[in-house]
C-alpha positions as CSV (number, residue, x, y, z in Angstrom):
1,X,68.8,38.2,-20.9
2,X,69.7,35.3,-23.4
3,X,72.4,32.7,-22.5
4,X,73.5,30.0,-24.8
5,X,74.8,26.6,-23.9
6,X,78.6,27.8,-24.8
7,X,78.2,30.7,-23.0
8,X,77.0,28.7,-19.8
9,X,79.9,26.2,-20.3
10,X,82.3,28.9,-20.3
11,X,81.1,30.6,-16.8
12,X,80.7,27.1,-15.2
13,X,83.8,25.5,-16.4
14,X,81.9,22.9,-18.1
15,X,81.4,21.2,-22.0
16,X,79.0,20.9,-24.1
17,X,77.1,18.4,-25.4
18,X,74.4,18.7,-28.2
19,X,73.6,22.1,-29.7
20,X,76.4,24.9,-28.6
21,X,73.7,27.7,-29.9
22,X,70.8,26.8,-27.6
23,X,69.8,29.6,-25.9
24,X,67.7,30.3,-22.8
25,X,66.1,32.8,-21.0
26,X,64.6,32.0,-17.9
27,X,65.4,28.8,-15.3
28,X,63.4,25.9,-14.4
29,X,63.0,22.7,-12.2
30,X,63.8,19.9,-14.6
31,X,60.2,18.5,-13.9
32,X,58.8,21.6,-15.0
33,X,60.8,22.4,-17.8
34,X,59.5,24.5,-20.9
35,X,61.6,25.8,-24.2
36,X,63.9,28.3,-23.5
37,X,64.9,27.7,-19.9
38,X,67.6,26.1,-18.3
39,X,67.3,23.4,-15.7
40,X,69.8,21.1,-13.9
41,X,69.8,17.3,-12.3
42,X,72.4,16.5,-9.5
43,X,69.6,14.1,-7.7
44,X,69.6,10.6,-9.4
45,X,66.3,10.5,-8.2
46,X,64.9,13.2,-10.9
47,X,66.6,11.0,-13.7
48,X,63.5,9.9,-15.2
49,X,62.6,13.6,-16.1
50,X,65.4,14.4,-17.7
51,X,64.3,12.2,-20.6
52,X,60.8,13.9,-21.1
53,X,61.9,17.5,-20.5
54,X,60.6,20.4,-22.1
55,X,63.9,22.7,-20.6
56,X,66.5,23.4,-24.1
57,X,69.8,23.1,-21.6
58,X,70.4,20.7,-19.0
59,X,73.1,21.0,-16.4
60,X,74.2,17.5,-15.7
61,X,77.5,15.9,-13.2
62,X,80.6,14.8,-15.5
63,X,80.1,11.4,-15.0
64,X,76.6,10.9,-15.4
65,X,75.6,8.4,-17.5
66,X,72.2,8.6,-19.2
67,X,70.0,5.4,-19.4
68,X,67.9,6.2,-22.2
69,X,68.6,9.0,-25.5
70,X,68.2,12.6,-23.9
71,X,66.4,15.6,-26.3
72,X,67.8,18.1,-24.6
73,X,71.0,19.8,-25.0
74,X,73.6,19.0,-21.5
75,X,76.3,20.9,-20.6
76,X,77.9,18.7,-17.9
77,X,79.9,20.0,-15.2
78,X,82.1,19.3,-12.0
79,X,78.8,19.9,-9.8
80,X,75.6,20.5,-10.9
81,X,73.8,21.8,-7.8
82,X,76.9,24.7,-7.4
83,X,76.7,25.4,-10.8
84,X,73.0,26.5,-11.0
85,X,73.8,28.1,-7.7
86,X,76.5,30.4,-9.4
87,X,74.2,31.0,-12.6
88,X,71.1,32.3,-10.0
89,X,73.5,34.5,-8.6
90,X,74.8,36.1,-11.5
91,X,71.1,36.1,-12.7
92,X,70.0,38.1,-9.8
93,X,72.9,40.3,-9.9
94,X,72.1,41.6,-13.0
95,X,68.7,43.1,-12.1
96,X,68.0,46.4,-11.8
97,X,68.4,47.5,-8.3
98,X,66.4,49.8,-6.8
99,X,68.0,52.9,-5.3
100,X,66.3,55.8,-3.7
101,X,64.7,56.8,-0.2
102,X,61.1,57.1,-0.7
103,X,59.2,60.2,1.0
104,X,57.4,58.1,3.1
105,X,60.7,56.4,4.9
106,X,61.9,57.8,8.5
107,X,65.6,58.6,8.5
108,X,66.6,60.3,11.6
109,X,68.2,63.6,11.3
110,X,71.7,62.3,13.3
111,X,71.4,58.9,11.1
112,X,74.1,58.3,8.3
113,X,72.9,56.6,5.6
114,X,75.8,55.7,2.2
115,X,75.3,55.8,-0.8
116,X,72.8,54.0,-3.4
117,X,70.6,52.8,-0.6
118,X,67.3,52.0,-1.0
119,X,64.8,52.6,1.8
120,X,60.8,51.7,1.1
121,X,57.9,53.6,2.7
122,X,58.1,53.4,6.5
123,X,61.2,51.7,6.6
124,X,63.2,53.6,10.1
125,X,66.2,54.5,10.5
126,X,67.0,56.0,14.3
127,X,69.4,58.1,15.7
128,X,72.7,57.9,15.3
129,X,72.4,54.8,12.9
130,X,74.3,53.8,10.1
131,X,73.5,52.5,6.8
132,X,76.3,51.3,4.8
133,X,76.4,52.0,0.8
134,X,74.0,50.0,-0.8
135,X,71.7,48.8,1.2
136,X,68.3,47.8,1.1
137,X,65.7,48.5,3.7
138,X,62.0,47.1,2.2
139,X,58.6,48.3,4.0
140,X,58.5,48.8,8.1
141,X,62.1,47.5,7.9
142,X,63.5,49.2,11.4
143,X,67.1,49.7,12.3
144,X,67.4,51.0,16.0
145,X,69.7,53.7,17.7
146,X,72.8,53.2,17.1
147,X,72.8,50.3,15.2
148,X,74.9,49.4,12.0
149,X,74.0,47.8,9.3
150,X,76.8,47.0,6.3
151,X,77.4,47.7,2.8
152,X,74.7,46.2,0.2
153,X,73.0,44.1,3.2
154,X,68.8,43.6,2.8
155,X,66.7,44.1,5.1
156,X,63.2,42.6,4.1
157,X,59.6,43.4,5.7
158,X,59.4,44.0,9.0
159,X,62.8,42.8,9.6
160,X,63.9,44.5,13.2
161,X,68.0,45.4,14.3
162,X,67.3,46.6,17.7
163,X,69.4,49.6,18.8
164,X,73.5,49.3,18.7
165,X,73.5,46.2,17.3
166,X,75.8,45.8,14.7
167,X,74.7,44.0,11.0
168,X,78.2,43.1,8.8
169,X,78.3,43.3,4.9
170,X,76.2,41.4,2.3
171,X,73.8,39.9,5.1
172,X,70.3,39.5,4.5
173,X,67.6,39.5,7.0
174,X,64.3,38.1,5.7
175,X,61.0,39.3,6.8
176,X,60.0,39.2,10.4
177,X,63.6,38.3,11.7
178,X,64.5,40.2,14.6
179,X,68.4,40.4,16.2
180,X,69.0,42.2,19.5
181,X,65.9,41.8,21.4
182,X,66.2,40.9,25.4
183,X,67.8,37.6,26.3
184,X,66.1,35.7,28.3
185,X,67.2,36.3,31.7
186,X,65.3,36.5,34.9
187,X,66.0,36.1,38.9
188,X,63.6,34.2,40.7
189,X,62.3,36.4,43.8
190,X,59.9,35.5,46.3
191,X,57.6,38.1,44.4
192,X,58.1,36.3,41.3
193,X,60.8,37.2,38.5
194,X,62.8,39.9,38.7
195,X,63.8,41.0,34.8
196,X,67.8,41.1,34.2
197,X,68.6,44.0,32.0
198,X,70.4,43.0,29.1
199,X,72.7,45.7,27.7
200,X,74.8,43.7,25.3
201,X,74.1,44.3,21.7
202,X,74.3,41.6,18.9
203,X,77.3,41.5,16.1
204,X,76.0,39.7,12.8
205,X,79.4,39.5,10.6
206,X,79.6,39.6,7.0
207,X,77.6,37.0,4.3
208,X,75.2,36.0,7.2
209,X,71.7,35.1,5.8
210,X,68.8,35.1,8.6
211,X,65.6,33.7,7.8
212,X,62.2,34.6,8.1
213,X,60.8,34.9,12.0
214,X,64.5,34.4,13.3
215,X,65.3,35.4,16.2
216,X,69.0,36.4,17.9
217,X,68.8,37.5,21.4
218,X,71.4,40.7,22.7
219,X,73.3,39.8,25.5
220,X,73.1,40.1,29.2
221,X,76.5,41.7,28.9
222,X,79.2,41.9,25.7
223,X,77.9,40.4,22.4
224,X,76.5,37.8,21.1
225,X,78.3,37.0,17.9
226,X,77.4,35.1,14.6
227,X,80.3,35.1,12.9
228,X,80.8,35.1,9.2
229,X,78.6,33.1,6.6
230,X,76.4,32.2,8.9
231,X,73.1,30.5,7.1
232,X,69.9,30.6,9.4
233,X,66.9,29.1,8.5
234,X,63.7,30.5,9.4
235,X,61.9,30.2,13.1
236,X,65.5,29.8,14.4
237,X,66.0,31.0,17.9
238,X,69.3,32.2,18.7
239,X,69.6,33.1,22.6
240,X,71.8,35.6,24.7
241,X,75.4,35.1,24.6
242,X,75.7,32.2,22.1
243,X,78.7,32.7,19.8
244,X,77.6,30.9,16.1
245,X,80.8,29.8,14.2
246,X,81.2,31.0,10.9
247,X,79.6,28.8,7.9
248,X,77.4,26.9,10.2
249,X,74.0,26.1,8.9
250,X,70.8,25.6,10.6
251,X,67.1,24.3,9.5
252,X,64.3,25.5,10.8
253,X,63.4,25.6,14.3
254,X,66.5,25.0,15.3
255,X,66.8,26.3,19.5
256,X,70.1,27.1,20.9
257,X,69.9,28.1,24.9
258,X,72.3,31.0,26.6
259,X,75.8,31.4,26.4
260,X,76.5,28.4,23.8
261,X,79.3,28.5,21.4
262,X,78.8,26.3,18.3
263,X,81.7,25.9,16.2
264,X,82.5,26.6,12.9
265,X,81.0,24.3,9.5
266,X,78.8,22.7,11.5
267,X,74.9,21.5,10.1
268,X,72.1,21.1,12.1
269,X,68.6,19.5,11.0
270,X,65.2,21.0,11.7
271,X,63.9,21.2,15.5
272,X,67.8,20.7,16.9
273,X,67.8,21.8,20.6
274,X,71.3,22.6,22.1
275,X,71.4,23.1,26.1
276,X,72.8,26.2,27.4
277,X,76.5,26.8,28.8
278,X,77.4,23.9,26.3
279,X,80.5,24.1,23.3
280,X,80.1,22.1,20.0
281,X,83.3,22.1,18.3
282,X,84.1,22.5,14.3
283,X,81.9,19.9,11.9
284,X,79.4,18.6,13.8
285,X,76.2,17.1,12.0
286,X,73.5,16.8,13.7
287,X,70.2,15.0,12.4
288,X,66.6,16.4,12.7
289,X,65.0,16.9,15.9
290,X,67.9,15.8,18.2
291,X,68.7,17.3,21.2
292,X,72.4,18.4,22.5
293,X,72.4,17.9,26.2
294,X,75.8,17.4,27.1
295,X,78.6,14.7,26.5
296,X,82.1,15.1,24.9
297,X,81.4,13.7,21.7
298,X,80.1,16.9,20.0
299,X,82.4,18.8,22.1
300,X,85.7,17.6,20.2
301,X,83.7,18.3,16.6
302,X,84.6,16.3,13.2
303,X,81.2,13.8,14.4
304,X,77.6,13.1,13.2
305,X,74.9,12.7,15.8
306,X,71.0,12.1,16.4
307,X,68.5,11.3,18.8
308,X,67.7,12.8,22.7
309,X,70.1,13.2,23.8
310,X,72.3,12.9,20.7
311,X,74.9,10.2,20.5
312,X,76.4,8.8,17.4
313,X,74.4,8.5,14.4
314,X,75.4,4.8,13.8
315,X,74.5,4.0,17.4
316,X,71.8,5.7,17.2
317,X,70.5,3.8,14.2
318,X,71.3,0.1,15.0
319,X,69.6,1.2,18.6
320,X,66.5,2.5,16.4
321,X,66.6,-0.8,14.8
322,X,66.2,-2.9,17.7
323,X,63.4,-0.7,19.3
324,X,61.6,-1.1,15.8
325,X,61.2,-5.1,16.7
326,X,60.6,-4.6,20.8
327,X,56.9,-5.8,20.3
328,X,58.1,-8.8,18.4
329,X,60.9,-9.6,21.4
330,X,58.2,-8.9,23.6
331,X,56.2,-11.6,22.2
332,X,58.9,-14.0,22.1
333,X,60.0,-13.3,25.3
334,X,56.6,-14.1,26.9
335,X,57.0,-17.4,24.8
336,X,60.2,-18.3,26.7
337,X,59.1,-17.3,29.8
338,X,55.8,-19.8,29.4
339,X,58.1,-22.2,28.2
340,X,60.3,-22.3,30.7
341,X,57.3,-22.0,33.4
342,X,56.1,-25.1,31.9
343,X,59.6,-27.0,32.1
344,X,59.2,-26.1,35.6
345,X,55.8,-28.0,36.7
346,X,57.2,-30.9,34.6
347,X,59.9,-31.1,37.3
């Protein structure tokens, strides 16, 4: 597939400048650029790259400004890093697709399974599933009684949809995740722990992305629900009950406990723990490796956040600031106290 600079302007919405017949075949990061691919810079920090790269087209902001004479042919646009984004998609959507279900696969006889779907060797289907039209179901991919998966959804490697749980359109479950196994729940006996069965399912809505070794727990009763454009990172653990608003984001090891509801845009950083029973309202931000205990201020949304227990993230920092000079205050304060001990015996 060759694409040249005019070409990319016109599906980016973006103008030209230097050679309009530059053409490109492949993508690259502007620090490893070669002839013939296409790279892009929305981080001033890569700046100085732009000036020695090999790539032929560079995707560049409007306003940027070059410091020095650029080589390389730039097609600026409105936003660089959504731009590339839109060009990788309609890069990958043009590849052949593989269609077929291979000997190997296991569909069961009371499964339905659409059209153009593509199931690998000893990828499982169960009973009474359903596979929507153009799905993808890669090696040891398993989708359980009952269960649903949507139209053109992927299901990579040992990717697991435990039985009745229901997988929207568009999703993609990267290898190892895993949605409707057990919540957590156990009574405390005087024998021990006494399991609760959980016979809720899991409802995964459409666009959701779920990465690798993520996991979303059923529910003790009902559903629990990640709701529409949904991005999961991978090592997420999702527990029973929770209710994930739609377009939320969250970075790796992120741990949300039973029967939270998170609301909808909101971004959490990597190793984010959220207590159980809790609500975070719409566009909350919260920084990397904080912990959600409780509070109102996440509750009412539209806030940015860090620390154990998370409180606001310019709080946060000016009280980060001041525990960076404690051993200097220390010191001074053991100054003051010697001083005003020997003030003292003067008399």
């Amino acid at each position: 597939m060759v694409f040249t600079a005019e070409q990319i302007a016109g599906l980016t919405g973006g103008t030209v400048e230097g050679d309009q017949n530059a053409q490109v075949t492949t993508f690259a990061k502007i620090e490893e650029g070669k002839s013939g691919a296409l790279s892009f810079l929305a981080n001033l920090q890569y700046e100085h790259y732009l000036y020695e790269t090999q790539s032929t087209i560079v995707l560049v902001n409007r306003d940027f400004k070059p410091q020095h004479p650029v080589r390389t042919t730039l097609v600026r646009v409105d936003n660089a890093y959504e731009s590339v984004a839109k060009l990788l998609q309609l890069y990958q959507s043009m590849q052949q697709k593989r269609v077929g279900i291979d000997p190997l696969a296991y569909v069961a006889p009371t499964a339905k399974v659409g059209k153009d779907v593509y199931l690998a060797p000893f990828a499982v289907v169960g009973d009474g599933a359903e596979i929507g039209d153009g799905a993808q179901l890669h090696p040891h991919a398993t989708v359980g009684s009952g269960a649903k998966i949507g139209n053109n959804t992927i299901m990579y490697p040992n990717a697991v949809v435990y039985h009745d749980c229901v997988v929207g359109n568009n999703c993609i479950l990267h290898a190892g995740s895993v949605v409707g196994a057990d919540g957590f729940g156990f009574a405390p006996t005087a024998d021990g722990y006494e399991k609760i069965p959980q016979i809720g399912i899991v409802t995964i809505e459409d666009n959701v992305e779920i990465g690798a070794n993520t996991c979303i727990d059923r529910s003790t009763m009902g559903s629990t629900y990640v709701r529409r454009g949904v991005k999961l990172d991978n090592l997420v653990q999702i527990a029973h009950n929770c209710e994930v608003g739609s377009h939320t984001v969250m970075s790796a090891q992120v741990g949300v406990a039973g029967s939270t509801k998170i609301g909808e845009w909101c971004v959490f950083g990597g190793q984010v723990g959220i207590t159980g029973h809790y609500s975070v309202g719409n566009h909350v931000t919260v920084g990397a490796q904080s912990g959600i205990a409780g509070g109102n201020l996440a509750r009412k949304g539209n806030c940015t956040l860090m620390g154990s227990p998370a409180i606001d993230a310019k709080r946060w920092s000016r009280n980060v600031a001041v525990v960076n000079n404690l051993a200097a205050m220390q010191q001074e304060l053991t100054e003051l106290k010697k001083q005003i001990e020997e003030m003292k015996a003067k008399g």
